[in-house]
N, CA, C and O atoms as CSV, one atom per row, in Angstrom:
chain,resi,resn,atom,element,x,y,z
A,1,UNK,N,N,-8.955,69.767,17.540
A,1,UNK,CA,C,-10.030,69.444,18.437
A,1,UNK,C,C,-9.712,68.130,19.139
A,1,UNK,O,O,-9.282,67.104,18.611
A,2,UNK,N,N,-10.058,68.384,20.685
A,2,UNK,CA,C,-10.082,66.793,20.788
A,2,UNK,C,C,-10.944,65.699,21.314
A,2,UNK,O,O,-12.043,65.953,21.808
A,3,UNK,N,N,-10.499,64.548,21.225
A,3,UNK,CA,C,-11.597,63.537,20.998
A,3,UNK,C,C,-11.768,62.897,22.112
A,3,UNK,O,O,-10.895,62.753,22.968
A,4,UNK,N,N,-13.331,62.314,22.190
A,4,UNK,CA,C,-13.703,63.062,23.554
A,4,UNK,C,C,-13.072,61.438,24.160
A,4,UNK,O,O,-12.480,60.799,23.291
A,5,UNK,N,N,-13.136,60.992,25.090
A,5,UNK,CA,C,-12.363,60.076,25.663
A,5,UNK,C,C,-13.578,59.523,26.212
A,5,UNK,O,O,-13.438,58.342,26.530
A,6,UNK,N,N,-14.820,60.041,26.443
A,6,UNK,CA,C,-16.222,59.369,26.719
A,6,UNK,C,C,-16.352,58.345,26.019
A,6,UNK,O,O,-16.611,57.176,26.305
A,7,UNK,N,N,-16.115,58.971,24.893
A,7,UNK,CA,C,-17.310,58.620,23.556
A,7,UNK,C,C,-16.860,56.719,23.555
A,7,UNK,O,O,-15.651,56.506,23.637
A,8,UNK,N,N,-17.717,55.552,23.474
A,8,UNK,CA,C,-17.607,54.929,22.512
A,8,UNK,C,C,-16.671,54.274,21.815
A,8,UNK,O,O,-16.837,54.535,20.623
A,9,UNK,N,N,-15.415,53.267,22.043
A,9,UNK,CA,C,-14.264,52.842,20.910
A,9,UNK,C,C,-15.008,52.095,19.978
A,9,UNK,O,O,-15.917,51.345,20.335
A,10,UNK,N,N,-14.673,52.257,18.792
A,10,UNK,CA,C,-15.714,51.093,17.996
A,10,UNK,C,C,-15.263,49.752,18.062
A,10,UNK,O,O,-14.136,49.675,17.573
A,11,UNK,N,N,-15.648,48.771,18.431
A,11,UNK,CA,C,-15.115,47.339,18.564
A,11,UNK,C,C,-15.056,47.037,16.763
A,11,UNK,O,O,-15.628,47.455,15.756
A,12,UNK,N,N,-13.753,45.830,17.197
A,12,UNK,CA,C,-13.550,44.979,16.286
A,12,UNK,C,C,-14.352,43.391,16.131
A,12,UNK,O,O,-15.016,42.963,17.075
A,13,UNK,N,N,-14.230,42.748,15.085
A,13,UNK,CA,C,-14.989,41.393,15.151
A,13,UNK,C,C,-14.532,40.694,15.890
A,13,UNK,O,O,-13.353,40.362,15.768
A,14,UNK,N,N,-15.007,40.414,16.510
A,14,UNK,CA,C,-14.421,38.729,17.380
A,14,UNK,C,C,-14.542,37.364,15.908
A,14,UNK,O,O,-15.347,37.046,15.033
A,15,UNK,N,N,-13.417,37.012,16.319
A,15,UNK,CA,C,-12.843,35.861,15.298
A,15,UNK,C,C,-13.361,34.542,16.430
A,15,UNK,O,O,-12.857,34.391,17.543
A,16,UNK,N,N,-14.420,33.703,15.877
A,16,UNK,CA,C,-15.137,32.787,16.467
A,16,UNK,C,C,-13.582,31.383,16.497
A,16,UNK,O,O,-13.127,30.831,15.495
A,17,UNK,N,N,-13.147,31.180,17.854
A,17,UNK,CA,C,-12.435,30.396,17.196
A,17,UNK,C,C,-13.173,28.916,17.284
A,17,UNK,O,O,-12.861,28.281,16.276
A,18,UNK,N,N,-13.839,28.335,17.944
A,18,UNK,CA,C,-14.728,27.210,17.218
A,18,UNK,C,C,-15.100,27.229,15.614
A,18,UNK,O,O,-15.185,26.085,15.167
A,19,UNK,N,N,-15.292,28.055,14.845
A,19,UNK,CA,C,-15.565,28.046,13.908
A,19,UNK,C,C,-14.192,27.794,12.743
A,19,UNK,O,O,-14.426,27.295,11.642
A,20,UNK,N,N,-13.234,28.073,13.020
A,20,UNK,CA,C,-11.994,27.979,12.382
A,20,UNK,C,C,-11.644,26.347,12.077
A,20,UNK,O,O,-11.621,25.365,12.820
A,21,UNK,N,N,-11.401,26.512,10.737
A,21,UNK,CA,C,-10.608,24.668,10.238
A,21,UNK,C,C,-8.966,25.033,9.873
A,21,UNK,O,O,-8.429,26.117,9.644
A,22,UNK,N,N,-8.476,23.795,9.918
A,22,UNK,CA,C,-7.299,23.717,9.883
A,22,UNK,C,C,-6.682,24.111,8.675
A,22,UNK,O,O,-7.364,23.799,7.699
A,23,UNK,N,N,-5.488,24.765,8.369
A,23,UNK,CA,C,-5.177,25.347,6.970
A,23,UNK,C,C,-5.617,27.114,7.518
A,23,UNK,O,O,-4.918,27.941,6.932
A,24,UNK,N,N,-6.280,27.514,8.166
A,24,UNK,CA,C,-6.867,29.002,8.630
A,24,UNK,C,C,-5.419,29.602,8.846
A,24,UNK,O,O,-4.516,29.023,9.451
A,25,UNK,N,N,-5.358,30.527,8.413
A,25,UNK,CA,C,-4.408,31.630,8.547
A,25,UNK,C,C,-4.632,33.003,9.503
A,25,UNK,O,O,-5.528,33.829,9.332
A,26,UNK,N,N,-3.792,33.033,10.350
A,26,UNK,CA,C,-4.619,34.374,11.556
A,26,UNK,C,C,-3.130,35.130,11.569
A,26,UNK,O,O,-2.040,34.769,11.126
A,27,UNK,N,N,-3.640,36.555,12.398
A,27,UNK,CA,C,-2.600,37.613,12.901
A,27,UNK,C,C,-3.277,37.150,14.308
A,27,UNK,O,O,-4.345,36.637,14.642
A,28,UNK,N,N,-2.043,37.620,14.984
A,28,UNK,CA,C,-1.563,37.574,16.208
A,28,UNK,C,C,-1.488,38.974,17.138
A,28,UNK,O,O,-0.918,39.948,16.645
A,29,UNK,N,N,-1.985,39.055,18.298
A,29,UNK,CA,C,-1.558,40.250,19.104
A,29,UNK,C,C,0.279,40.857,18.772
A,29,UNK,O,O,0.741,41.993,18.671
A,30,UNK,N,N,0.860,39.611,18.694
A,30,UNK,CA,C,2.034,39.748,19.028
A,30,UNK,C,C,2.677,40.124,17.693
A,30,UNK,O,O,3.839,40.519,17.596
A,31,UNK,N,N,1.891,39.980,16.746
A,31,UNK,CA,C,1.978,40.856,14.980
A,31,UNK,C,C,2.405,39.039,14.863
A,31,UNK,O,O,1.585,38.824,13.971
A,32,UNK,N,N,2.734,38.332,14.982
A,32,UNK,CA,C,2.938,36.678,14.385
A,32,UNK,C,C,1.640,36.342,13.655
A,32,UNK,O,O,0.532,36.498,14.167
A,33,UNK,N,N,1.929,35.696,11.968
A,33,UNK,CA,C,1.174,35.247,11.175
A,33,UNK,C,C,1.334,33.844,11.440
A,33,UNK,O,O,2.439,33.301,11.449
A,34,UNK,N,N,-0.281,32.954,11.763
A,34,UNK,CA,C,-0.109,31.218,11.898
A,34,UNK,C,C,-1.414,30.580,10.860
A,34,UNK,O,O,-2.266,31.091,10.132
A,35,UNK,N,N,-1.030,29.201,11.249
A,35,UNK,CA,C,-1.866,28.625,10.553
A,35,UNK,C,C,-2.379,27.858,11.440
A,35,UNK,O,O,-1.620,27.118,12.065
A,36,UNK,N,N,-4.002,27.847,11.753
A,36,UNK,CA,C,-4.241,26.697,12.660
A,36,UNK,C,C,-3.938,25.524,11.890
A,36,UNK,O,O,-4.257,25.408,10.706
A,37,UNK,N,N,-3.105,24.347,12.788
A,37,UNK,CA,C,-3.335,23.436,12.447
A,37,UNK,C,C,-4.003,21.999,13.677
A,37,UNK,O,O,-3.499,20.884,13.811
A,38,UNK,N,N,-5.199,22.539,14.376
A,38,UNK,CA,C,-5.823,21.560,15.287
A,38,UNK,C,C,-6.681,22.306,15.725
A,38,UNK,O,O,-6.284,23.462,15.869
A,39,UNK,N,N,-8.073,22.051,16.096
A,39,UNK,CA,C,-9.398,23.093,16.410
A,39,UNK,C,C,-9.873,22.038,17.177
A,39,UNK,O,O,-10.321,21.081,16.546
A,40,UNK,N,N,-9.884,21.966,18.843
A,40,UNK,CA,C,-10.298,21.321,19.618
A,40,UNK,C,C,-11.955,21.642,19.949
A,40,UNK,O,O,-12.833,21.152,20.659
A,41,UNK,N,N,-11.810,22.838,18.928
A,41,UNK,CA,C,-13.844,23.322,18.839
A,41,UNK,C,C,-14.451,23.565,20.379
A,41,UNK,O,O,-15.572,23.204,20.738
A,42,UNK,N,N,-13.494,24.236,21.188
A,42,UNK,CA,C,-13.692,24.807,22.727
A,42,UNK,C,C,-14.070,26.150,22.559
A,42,UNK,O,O,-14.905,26.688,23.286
A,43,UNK,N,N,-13.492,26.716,21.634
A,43,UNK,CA,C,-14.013,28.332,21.225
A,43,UNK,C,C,-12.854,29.087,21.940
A,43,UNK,O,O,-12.569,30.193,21.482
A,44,UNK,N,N,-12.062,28.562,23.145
A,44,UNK,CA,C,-10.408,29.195,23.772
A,44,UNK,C,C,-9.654,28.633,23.312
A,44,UNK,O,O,-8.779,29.497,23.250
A,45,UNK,N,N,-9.380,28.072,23.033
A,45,UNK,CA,C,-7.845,27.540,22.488
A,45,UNK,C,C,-7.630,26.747,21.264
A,45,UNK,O,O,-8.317,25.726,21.237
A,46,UNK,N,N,-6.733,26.967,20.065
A,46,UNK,CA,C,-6.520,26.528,18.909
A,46,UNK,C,C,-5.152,26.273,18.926
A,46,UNK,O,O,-4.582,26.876,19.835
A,47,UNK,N,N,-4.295,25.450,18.094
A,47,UNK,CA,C,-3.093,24.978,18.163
A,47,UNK,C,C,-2.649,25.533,16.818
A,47,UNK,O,O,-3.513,25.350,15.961
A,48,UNK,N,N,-1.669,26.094,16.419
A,48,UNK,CA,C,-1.338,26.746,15.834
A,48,UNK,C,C,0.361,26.604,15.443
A,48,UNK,O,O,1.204,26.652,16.338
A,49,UNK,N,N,0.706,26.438,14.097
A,49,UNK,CA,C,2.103,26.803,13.391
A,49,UNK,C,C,2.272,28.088,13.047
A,49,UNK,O,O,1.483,28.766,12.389
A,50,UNK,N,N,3.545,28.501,13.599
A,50,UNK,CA,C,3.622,29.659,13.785
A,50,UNK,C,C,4.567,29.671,11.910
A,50,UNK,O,O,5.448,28.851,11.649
A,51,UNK,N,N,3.971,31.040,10.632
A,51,UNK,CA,C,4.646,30.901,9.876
A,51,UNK,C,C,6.091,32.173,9.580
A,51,UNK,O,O,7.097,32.222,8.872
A,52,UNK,N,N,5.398,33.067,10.625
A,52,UNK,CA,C,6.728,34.465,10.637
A,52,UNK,C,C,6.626,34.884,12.193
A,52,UNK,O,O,6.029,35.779,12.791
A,53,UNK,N,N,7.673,33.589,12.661
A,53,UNK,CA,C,7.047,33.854,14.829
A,53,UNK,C,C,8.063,34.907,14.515
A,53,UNK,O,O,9.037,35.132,13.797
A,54,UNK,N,N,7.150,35.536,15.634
A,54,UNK,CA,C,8.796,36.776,16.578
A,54,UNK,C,C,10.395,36.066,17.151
A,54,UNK,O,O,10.696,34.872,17.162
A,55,UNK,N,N,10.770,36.589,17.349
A,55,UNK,CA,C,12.237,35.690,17.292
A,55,UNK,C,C,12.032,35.126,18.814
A,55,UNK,O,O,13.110,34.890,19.358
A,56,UNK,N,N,11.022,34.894,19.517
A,56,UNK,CA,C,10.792,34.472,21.003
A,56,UNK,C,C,10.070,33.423,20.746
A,56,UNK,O,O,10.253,32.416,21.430
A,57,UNK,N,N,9.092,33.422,19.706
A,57,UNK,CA,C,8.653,31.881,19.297
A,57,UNK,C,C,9.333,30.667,18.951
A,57,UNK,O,O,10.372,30.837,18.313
A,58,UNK,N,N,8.869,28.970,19.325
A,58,UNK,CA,C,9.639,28.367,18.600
A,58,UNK,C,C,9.090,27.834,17.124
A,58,UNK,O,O,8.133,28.485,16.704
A,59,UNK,N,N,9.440,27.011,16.476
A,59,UNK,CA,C,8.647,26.955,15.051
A,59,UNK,C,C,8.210,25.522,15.282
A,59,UNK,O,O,8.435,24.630,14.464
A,60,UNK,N,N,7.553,25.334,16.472
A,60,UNK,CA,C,6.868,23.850,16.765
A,60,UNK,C,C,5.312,24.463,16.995
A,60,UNK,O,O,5.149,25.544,17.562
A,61,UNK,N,N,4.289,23.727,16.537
A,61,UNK,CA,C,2.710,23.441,16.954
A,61,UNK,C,C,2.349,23.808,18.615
A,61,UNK,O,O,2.228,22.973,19.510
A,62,UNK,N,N,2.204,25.446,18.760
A,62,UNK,CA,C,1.279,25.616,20.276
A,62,UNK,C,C,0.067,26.394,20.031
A,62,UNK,O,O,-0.477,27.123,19.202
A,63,UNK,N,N,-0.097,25.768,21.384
A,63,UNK,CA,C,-1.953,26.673,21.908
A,63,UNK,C,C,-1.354,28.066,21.917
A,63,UNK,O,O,-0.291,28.622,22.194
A,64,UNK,N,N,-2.640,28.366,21.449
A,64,UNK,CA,C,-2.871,29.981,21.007
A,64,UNK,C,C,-4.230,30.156,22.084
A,64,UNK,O,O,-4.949,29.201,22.378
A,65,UNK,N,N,-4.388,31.255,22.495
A,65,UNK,CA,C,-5.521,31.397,23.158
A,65,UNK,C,C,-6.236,32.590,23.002
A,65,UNK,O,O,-5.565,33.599,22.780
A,66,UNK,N,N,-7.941,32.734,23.099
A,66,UNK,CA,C,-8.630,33.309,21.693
A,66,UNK,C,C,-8.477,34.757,22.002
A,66,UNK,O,O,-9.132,35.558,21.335
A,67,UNK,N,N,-7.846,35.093,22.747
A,67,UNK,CA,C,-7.791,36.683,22.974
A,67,UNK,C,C,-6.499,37.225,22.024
A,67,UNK,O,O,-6.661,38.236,21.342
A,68,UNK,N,N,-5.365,36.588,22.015
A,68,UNK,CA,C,-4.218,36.609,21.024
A,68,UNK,C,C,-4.534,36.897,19.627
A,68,UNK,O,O,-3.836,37.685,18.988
A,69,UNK,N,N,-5.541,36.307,19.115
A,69,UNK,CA,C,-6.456,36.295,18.128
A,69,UNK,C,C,-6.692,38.082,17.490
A,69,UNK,O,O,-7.501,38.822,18.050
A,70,UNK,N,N,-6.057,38.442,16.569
A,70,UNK,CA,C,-6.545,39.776,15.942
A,70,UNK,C,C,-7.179,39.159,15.101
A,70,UNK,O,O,-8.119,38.598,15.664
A,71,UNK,N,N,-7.161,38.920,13.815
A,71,UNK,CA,C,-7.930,38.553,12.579
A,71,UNK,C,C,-7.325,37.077,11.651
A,71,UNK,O,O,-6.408,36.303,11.924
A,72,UNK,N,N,-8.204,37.113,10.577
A,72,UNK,CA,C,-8.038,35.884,9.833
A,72,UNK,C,C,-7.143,36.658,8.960
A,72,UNK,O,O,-7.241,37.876,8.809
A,73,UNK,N,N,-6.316,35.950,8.424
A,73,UNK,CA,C,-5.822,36.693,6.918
A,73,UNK,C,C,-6.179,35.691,5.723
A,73,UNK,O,O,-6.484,34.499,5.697
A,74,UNK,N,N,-5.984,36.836,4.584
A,74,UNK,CA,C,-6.548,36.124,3.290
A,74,UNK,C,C,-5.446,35.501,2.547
A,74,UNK,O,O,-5.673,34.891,1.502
């Protein structure tokens, strides 16, 4: 059967990034696991160490911006 393409995608959470402290661990659009380390508390942009970048990242402290943002990890 197939599914109807009308219907509805179910959204995911939005990850508040104002709310995030430093030490926070996130996934990435780009599948990259970071750690914020700076929360300018704008709710767009967090600064971030990258801890498994894609081989296009460098392993220095950048802005991340909140759409990049999939989830927190535990």
């Amino acid at each position: 059967m197939a599914q109807d393409s009308s219907a509805p995608r179910p959204r995911r959470a939005t990850v508040m990034l104002q709310d995030l402290d430093s030490g926070t661990r996130l996934r990435l659009k780009n599948g990259a696991t970071v750690e914020v380390t700076d929360n300018p508390r704008d709710g767009s942009w967090i600064y971030v160490r990258y801890l498994n970048p894609p081989a296009a990242e460098s392993d220095s402290d950048e802005l991340v911006f909140a759409e990049d943002v999939v989830d927190i990890v535990d």
